[in-house]
C-alpha positions as a Markdown table, in Angstrom:
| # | Residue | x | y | z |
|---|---|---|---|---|
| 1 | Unk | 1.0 | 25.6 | -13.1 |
| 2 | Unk | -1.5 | 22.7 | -13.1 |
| 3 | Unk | 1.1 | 20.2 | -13.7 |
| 4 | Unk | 3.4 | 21.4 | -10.9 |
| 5 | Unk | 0.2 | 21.8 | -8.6 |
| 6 | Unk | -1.1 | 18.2 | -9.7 |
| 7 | Unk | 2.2 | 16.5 | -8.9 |
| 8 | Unk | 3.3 | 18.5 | -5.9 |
| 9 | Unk | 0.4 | 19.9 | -4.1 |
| 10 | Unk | -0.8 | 18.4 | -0.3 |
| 11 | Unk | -2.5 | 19.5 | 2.7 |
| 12 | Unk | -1.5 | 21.8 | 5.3 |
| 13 | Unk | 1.3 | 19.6 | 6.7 |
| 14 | Unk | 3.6 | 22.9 | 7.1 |
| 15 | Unk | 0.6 | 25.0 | 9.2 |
| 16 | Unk | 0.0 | 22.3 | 11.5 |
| 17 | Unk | 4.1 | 21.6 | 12.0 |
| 18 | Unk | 3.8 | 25.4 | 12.1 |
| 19 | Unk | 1.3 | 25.3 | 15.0 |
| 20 | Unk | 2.8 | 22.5 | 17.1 |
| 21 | Unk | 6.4 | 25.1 | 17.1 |
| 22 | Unk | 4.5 | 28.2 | 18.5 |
| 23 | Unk | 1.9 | 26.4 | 20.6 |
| 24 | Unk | 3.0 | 23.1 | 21.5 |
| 25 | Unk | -0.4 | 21.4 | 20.2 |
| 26 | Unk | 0.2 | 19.3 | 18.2 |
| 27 | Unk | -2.5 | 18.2 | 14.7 |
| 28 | Unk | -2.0 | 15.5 | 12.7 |
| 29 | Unk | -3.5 | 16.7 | 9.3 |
| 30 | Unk | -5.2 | 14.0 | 7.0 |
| 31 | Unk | -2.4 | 14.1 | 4.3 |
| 32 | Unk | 0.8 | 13.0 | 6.8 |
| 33 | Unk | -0.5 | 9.3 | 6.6 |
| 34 | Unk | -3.4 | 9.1 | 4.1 |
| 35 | Unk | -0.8 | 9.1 | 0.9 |
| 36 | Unk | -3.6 | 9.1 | -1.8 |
| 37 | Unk | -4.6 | 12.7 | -0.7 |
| 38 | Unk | -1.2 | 13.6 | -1.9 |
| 39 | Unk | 0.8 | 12.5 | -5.1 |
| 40 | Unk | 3.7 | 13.5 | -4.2 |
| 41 | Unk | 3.3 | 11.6 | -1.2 |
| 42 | Unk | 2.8 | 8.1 | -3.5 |
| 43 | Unk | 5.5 | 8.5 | -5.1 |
| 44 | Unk | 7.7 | 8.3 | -2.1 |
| 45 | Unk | 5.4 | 5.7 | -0.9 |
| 46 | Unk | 3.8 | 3.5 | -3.2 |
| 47 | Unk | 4.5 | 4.6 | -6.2 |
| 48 | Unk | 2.4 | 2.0 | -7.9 |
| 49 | Unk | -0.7 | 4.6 | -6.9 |
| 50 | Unk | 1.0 | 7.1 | -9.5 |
| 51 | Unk | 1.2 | 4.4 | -12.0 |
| 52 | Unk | -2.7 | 3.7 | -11.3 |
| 53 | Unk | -3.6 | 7.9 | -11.4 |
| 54 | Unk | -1.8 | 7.7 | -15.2 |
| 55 | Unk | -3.9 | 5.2 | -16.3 |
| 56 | Unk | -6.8 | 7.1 | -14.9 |
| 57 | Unk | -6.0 | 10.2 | -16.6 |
| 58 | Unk | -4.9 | 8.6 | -20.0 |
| 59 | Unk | -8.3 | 6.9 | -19.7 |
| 60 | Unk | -9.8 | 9.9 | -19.5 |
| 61 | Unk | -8.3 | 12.3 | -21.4 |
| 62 | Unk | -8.0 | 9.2 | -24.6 |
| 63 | Unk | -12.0 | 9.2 | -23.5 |
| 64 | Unk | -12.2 | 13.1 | -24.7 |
| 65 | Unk | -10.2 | 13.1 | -27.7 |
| 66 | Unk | -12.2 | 10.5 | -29.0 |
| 67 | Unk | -15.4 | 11.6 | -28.6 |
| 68 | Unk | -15.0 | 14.8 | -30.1 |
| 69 | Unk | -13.5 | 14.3 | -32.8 |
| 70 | Unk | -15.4 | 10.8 | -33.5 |
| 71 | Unk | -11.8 | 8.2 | -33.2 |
| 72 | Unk | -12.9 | 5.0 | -32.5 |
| 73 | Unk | -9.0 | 4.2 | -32.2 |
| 74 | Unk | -8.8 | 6.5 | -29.6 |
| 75 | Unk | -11.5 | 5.1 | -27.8 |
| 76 | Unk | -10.3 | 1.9 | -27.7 |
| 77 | Unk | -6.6 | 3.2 | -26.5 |
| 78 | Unk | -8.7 | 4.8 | -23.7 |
| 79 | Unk | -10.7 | 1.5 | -23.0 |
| 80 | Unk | -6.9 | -0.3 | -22.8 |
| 81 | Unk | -5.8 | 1.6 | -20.3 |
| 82 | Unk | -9.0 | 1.3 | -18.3 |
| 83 | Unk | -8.9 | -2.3 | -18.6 |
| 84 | Unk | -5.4 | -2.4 | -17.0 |
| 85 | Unk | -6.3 | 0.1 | -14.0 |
| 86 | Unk | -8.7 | -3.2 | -13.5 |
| 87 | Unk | -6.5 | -5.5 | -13.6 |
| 88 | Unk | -3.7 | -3.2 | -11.7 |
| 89 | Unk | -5.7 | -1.3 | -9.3 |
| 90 | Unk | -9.3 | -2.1 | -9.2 |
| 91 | Unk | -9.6 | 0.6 | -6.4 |
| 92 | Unk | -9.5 | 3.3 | -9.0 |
| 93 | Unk | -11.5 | 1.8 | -11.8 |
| 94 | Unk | -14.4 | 2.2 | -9.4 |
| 95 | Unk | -13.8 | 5.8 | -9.7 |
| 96 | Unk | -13.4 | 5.9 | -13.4 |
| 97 | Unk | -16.2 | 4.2 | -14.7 |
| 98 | Unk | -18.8 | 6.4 | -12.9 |
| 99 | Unk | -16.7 | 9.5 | -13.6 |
| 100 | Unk | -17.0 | 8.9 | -17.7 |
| 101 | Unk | -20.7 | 9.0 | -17.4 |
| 102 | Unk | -21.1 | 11.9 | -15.0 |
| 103 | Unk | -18.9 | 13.5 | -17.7 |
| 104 | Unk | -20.9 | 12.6 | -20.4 |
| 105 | Unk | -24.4 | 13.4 | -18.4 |
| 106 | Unk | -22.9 | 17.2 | -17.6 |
| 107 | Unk | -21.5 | 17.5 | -20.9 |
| 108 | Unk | -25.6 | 16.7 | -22.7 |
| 109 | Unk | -26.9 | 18.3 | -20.0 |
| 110 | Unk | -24.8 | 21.4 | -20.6 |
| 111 | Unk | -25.4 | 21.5 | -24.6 |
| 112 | Unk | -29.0 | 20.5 | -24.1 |
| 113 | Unk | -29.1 | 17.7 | -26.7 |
| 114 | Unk | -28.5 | 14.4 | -27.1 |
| 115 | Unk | -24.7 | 13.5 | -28.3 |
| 116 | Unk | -24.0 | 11.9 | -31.5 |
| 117 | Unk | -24.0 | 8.4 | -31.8 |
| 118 | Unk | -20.3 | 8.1 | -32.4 |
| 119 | Unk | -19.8 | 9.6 | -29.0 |
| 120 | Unk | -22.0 | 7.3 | -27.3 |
| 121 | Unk | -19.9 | 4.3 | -28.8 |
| 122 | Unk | -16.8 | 6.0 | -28.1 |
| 123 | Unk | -18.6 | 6.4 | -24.2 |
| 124 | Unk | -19.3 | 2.4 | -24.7 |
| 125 | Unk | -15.8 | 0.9 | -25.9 |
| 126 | Unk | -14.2 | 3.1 | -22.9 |
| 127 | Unk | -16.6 | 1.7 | -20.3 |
| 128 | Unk | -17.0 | -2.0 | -21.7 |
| 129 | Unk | -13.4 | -3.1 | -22.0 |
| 130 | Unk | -12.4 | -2.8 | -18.3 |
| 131 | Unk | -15.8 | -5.2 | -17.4 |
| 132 | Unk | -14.5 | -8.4 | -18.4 |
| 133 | Unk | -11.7 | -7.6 | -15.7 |
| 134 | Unk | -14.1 | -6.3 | -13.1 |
| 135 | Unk | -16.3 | -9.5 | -13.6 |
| 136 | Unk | -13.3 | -11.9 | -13.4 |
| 137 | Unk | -12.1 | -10.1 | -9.7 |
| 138 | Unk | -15.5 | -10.5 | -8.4 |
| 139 | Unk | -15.7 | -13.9 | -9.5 |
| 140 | Unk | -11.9 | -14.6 | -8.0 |
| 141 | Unk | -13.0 | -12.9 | -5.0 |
| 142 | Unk | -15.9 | -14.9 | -4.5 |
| 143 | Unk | -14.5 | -18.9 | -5.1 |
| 144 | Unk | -11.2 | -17.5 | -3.4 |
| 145 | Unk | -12.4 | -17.5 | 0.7 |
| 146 | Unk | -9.3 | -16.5 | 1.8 |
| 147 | Unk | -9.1 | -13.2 | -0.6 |
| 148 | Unk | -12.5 | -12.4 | 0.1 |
| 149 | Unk | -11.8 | -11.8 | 3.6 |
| 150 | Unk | -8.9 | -9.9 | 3.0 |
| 151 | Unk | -11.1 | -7.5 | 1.1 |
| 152 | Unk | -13.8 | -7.9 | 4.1 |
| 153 | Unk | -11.3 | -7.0 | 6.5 |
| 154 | Unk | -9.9 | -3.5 | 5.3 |
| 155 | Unk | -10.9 | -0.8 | 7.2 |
| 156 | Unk | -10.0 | 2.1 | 5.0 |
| 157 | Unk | -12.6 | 5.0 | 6.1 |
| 158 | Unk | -12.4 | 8.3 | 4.7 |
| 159 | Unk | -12.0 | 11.2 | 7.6 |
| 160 | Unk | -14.4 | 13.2 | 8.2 |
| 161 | Unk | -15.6 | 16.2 | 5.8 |
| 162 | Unk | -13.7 | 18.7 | 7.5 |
| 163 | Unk | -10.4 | 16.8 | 7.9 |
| 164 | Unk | -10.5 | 15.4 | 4.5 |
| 165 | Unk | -10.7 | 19.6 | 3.2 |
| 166 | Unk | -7.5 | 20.3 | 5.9 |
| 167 | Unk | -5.9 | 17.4 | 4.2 |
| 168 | Unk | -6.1 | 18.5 | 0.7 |
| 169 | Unk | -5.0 | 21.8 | 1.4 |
| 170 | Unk | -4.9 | 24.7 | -0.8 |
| 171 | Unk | -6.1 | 23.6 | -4.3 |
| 172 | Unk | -9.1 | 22.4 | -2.6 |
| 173 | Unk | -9.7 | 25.8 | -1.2 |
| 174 | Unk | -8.9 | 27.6 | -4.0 |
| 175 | Unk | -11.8 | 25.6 | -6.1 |
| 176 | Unk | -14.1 | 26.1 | -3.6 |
| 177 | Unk | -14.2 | 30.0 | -3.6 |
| 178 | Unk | -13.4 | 30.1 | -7.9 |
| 179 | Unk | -16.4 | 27.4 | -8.3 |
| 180 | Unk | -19.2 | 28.1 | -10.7 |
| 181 | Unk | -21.4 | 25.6 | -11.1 |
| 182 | Unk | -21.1 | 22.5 | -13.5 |
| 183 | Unk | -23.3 | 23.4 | -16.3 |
| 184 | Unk | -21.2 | 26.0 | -17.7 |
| 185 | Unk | -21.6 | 26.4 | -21.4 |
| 186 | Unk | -18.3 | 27.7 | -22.4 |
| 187 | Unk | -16.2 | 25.8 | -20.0 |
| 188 | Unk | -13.4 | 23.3 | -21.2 |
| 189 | Unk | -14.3 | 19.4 | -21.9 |
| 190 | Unk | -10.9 | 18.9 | -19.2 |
| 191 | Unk | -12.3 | 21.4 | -17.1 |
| 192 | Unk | -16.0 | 19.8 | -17.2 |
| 193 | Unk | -14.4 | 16.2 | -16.4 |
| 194 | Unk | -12.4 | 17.2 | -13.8 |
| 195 | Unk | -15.3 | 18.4 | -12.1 |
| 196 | Unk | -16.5 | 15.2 | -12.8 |
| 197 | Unk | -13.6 | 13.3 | -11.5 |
| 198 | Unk | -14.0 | 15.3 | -8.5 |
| 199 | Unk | -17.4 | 15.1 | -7.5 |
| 200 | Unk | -17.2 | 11.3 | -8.2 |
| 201 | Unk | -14.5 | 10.7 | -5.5 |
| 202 | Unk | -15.6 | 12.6 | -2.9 |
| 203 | Unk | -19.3 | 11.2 | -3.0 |
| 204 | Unk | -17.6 | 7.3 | -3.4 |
| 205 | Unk | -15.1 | 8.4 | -0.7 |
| 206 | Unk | -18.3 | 8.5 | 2.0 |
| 207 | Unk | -20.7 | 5.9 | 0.3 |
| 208 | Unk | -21.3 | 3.3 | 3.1 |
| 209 | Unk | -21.0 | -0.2 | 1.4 |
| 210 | Unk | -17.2 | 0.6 | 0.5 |
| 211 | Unk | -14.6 | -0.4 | 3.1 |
| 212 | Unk | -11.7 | 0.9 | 1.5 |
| 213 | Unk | -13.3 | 4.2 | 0.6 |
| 214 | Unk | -10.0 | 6.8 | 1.1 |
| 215 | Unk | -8.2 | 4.3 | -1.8 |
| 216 | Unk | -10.7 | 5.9 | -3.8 |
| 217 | Unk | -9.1 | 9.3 | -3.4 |
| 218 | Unk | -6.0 | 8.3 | -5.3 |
| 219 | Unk | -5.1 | 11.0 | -7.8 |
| 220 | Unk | -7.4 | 13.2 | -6.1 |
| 221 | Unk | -5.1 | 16.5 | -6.7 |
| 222 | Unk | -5.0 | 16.1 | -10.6 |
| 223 | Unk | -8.4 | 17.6 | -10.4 |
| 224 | Unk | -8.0 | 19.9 | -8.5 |
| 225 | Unk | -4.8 | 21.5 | -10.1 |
| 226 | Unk | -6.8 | 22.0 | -12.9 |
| 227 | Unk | -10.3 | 23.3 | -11.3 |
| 228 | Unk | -8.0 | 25.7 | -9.3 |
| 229 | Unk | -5.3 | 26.7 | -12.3 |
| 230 | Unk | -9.3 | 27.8 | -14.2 |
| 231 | Unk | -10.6 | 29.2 | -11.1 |
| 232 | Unk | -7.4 | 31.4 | -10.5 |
| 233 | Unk | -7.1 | 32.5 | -14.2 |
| 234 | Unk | -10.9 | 33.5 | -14.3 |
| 235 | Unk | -11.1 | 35.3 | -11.5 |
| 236 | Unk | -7.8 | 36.6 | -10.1 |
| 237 | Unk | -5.3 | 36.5 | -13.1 |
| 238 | Unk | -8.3 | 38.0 | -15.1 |
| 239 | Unk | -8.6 | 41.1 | -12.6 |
| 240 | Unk | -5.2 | 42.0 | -12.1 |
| 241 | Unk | -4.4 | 42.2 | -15.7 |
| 242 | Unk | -7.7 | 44.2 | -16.6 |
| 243 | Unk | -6.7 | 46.5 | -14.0 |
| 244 | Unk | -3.4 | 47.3 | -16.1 |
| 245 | Unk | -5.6 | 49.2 | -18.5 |
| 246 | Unk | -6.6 | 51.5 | -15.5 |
| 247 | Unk | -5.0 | 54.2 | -13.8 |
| 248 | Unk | -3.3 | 53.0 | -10.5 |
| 249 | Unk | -2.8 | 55.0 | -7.5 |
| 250 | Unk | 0.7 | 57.1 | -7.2 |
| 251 | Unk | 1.8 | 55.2 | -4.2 |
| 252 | Unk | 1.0 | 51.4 | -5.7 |
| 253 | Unk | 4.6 | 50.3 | -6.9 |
| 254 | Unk | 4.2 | 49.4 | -10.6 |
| 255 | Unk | 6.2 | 46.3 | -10.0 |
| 256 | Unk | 2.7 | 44.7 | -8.6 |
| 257 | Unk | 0.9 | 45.4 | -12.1 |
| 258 | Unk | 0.0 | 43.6 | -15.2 |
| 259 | Unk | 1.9 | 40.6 | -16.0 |
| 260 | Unk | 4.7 | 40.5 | -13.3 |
| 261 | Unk | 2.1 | 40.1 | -10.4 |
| 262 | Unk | 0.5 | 37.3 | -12.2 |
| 263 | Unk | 3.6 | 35.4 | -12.2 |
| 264 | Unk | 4.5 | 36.4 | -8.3 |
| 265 | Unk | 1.0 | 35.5 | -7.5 |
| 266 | Unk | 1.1 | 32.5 | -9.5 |
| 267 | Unk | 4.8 | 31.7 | -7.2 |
| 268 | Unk | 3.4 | 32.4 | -4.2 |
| 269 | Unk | 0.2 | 30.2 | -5.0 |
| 270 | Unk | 2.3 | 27.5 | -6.2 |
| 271 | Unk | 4.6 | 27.6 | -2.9 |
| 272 | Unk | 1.3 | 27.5 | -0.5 |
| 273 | Unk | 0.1 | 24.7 | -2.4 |
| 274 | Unk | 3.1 | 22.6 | -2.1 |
| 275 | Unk | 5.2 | 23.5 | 1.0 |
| 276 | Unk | 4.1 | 20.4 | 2.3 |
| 277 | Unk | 6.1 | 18.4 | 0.2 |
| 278 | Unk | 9.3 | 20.0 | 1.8 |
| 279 | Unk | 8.0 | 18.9 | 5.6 |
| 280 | Unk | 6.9 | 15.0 | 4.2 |
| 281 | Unk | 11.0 | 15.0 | 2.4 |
| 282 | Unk | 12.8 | 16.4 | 5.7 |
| 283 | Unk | 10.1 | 13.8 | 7.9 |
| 284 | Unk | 11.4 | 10.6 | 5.8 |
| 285 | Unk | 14.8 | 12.0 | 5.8 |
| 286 | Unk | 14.6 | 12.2 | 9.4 |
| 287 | Unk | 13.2 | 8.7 | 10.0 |
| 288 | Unk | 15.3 | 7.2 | 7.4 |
| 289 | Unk | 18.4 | 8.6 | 9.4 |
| 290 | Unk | 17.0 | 7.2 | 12.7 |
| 291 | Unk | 19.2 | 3.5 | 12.9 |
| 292 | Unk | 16.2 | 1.8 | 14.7 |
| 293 | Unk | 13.7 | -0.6 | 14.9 |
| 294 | Unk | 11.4 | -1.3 | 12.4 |
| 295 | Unk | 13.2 | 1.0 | 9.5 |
| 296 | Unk | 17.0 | -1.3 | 10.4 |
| 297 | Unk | 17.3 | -4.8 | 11.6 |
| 298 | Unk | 19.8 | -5.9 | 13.7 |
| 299 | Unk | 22.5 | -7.2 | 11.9 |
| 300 | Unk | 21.7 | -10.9 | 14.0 |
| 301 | Unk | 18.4 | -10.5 | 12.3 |
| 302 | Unk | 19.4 | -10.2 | 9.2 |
| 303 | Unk | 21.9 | -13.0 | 9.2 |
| 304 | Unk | 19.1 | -15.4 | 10.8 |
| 305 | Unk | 17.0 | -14.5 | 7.9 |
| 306 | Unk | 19.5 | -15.2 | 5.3 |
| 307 | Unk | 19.9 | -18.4 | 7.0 |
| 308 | Unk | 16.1 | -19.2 | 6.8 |
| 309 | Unk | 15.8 | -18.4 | 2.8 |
| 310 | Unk | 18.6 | -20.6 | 2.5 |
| 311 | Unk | 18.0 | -23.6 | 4.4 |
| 312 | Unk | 14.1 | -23.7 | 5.4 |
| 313 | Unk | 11.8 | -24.9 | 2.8 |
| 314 | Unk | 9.6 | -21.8 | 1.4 |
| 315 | Unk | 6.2 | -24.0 | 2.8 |
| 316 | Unk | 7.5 | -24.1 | 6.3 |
| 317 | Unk | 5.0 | -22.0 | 9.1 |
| 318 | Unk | 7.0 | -20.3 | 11.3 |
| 319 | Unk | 6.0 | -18.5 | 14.4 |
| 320 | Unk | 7.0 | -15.0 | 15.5 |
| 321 | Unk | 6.1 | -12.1 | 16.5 |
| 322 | Unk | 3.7 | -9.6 | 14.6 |
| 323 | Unk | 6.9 | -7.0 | 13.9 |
| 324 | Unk | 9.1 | -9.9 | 13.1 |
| 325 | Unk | 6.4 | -11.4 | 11.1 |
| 326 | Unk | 6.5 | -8.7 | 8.9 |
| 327 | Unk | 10.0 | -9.4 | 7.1 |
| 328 | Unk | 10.0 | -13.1 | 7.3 |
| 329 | Unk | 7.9 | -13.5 | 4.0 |
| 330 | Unk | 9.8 | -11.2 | 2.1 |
| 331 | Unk | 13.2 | -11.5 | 3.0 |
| 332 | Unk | 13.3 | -15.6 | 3.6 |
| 333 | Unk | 10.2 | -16.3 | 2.0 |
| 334 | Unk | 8.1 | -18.7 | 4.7 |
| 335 | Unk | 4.4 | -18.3 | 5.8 |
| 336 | Unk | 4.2 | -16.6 | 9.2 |
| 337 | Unk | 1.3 | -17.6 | 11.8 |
| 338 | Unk | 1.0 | -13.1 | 12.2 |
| 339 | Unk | 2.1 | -11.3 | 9.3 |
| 340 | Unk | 0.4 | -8.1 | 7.3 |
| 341 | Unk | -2.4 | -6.8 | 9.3 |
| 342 | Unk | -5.0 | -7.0 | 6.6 |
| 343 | Unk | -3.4 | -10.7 | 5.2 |
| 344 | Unk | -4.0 | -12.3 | 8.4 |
| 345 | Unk | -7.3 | -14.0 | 9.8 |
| 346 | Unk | -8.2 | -13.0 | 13.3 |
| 347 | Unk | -5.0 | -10.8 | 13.9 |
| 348 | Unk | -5.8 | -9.9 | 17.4 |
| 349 | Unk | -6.5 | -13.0 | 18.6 |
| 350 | Unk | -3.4 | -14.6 | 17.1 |
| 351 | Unk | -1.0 | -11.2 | 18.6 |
| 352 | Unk | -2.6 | -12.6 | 21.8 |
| 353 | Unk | -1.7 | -16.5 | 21.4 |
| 354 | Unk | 2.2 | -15.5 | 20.3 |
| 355 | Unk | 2.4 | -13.5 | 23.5 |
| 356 | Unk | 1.2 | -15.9 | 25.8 |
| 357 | Unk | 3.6 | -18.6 | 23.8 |
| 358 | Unk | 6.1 | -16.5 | 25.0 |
| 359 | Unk | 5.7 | -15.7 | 28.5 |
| 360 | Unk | 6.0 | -17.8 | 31.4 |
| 361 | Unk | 2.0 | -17.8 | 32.2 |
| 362 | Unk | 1.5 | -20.6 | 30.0 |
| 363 | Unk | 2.1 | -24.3 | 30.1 |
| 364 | Unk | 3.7 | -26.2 | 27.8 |
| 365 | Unk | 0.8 | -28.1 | 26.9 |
| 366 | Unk | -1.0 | -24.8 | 25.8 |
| 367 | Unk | 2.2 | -24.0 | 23.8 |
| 368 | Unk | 2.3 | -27.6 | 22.2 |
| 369 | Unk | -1.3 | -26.9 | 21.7 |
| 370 | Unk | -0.9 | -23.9 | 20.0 |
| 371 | Unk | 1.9 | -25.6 | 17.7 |
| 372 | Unk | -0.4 | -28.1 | 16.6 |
| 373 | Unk | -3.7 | -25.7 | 16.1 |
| 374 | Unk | -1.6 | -23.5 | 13.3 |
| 375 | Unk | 1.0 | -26.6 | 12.0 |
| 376 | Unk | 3.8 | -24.2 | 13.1 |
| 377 | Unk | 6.9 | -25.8 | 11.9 |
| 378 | Unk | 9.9 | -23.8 | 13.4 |
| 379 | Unk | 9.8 | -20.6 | 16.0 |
| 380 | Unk | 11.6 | -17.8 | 15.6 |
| 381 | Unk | 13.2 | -16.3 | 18.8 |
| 382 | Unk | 14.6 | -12.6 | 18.2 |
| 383 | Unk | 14.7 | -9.0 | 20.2 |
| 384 | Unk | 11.2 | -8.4 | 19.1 |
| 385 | Unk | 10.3 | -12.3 | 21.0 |
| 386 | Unk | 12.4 | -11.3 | 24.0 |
| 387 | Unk | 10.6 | -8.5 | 24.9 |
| 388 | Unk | 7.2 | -10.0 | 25.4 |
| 389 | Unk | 8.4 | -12.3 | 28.5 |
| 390 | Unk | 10.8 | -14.3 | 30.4 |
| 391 | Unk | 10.0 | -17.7 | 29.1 |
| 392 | Unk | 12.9 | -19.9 | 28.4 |
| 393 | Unk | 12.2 | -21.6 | 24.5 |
| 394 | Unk | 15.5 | -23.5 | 25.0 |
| 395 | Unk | 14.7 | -25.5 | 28.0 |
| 396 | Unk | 11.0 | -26.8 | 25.9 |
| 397 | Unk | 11.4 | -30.2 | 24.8 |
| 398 | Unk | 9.4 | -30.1 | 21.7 |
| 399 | Unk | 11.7 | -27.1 | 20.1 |
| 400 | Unk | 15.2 | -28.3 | 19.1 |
| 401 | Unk | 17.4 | -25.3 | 18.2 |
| 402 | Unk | 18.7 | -25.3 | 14.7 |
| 403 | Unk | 20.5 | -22.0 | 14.5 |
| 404 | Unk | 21.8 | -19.4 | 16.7 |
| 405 | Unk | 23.4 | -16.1 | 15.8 |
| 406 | Unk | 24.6 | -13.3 | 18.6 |
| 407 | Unk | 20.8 | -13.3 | 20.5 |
| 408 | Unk | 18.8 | -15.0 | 17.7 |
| 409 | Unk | 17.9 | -18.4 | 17.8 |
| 410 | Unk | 15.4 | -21.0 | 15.3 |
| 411 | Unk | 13.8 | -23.8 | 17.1 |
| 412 | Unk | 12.2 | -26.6 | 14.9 |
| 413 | Unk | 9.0 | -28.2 | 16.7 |
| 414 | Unk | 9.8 | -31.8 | 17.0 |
| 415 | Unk | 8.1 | -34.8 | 19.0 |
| 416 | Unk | 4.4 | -35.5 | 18.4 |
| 417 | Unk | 3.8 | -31.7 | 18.3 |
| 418 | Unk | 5.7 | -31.7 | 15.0 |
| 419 | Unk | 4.1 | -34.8 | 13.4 |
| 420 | Unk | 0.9 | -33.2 | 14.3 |
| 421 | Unk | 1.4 | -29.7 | 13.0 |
| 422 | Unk | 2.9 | -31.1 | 10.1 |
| 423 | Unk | -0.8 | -32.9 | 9.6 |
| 424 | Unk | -2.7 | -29.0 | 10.1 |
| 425 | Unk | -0.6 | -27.6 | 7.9 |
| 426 | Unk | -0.8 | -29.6 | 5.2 |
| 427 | Unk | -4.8 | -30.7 | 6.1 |
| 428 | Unk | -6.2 | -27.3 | 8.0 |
| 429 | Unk | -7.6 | -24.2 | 6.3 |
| 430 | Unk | -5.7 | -22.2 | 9.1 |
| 431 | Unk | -2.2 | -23.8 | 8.3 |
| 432 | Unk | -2.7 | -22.5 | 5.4 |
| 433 | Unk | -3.2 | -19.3 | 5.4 |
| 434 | Unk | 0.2 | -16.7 | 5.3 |
């Protein structure tokens, strides 16, 4: 039942679709665009984040075994697989490292003396290997500009309290009325680091010097599948099948007693918990089937970008929209002056220069101007180009058109606007940026 609830469980998706079809309001719960509250949701999505919440739980778990029963080999396993989280997904090693030692402070603080000192090696190799790695990001981070403000830039803020407990949906309910504190003698080493685990993300996932706190949620339901599987089995399972032994009313069916309503309680639980997954399925199915803009390109689009990979050299700056911008790096491999949100410098104030290149308000000297400020060295001219005015690019007499396809056309900037951009580019921190 963890397992299923772990991999499957999400927020209330279904009871706010559910709301919207008998009232016409209509909620947008946490868990329909935050994808680490979910994942199931990552693995439609970025499934990378699953491949990150392994390595957390290997971690972990290897970090358990090891200290009980004294493995230093074990240990070391479980300081591997930290070490890659830090290399893969430094987001979650955050999480990890303070997690262990809440663990281990819960765990003393439970048995009221002070751990062998096997377990506090064990403790050490599993928090020491993944530092190198940690050091070496902040020290790329700080002698890399450029990455450093892509970090500075993310905006990735947890929602509030009450949101964030809408958006994890059942299991998060069910541990909140089957909690019992966290010094629990006789409680499980998983069941006392999930609580770890737990308490860990949510208090990073609103600490104030983070900007990408809601990453930190990533694998946030393994937790709670197994706080709530505990909870459930203490408290409900535990009552119903006690109550077996006792004599039940005439008119209570005895299909509802001892083990068979433990499983069709344990159904009905697991259905709550992960109806949601069936509305995020028929949602992507949905926009999958919808042949439009951004999911499909135009066929014109996709020819003019098969051109570009083919015959444009990969260092070439080309200007386009921010939706165009979006595909020309990875399907025909140039820079783009606008291209991912968080990957590009100033993005508003750029979004506003590519319109105003491409409506008839400006001159050509501001356009030549803008040419040479990025080192732009072709323009692309699609749909997404054509909608923002009614300039004419082919009448400019610093763009000469290299290709054309069915209502897509390249320009090259030529003249002294392209000796000069070529010198930005090659010269300019801003030409070089993607």
């Amino acid at each position: 039942m963890a397992l299923i609830l772990a991999c499957f469980g999400a927020g209330f998706i279904w009871l706010a679709r559910l709301g919207y079809r008998l009232t016409g309001i209509h909620t947008k719960t946490p868990d329909s665009w935050l994808v680490e509250m979910s994942l199931f949701h990552t693995m439609l999505v970025y499934p990378h984040f699953v491949f990150a919440a392994a390595l957390m739980v290997g971690s972990l778990l290897l970090l358990m075994q090891s200290e009980r029963a004294g493995n230093i080999a074990l240990a070391l396993a479980g300081g591997l697989c930290a070490a890659i989280l830090a290399a893969s997904h430094t987001f979650e090693a955050v999480v990890l490292l303070p997690a262990a030692i809440t663990y281990f402070s819960l765990d003393w603080m439970c048995r009221e003396r002070i751990p062998a000192s096997r377990r506090w090696l064990c403790l050490a190799l599993v928090l020491g290997l993944p530092l190198p790695v940690l050091l070496l990001n902040s020290l790329t981070l700080a002698r890399e500009p450029m990455w450093g403000n892509v970090v500075a830039r993310l905006d990735f803020y947890t929602p509030d309290p009450f949101r964030l407990a809408f958006g994890l949906g059942a299991s998060f309910l069910i541990v909140l009325l089957t909690f019992d504190g966290f010094l629990r003698l006789h409680r499980s080493a998983g069941e006392r680091m999930a609580k770890a685990w737990l308490l860990v993300a949510l208090a990073l996932a609103y600490f104030p010097s983070f900007n990408w706190r809601y990453h930190l949620l990533n694998g946030i339901q393994i937790p709670l599948a197994i706080l709530a599987t505990q909870g459930l089995r203490r408290t409900v399972f535990r009552t119903i099948l006690r109550r077996r032994r006792r004599p039940f009313a005439r008119w209570w069916p005895r299909v509802f007693q001892g083990w068979p309503v433990v499983i069709s309680a344990a159904g009905m639980i697991i259905v709550l918990c992960c109806l949601s997954c069936t509305n995020l399925i028929l949602t992507y199915l949905y926009e999958a089937g919808q042949v439009v803009e951004p999911t499909y390109l135009p066929r014109a689009e996709v020819e003019a970008l098969e051109w570009m990979s083919r015959e444009l050299p990969r260092e070439a700056l080309v200007l386009a929209t921010y939706a165009t911008g979006n595909y020309i790096p990875r399907l025909s491999g140039q820079r783009v002056v606008i291209g991912e949100d968080k990957l590009t410098e100033d993005l508003n104030g750029r979004e506003a220069d590519v319109e105003g290149f491409f409506r008839p308000g400006w001159s050509d000297r501001q356009r030549m101007d803008l040419l040479r400020r990025f080192g732009v060295d072709y323009v692309f001219y699609g749909p997404e180009e054509q909608k923002l005015g009614t300039y004419d690019v082919s009448r400019a007499s610093f763009l000469r058109p290299v290709h054309q396809v069915a209502g897509v056309q390249i320009y090259q900037v030529v003249g002294p606007a392209q000796r000069e951009s070529r010198a930005a580019s090659e010269f300019s921190p801003e030409g070089s940026l993607p």
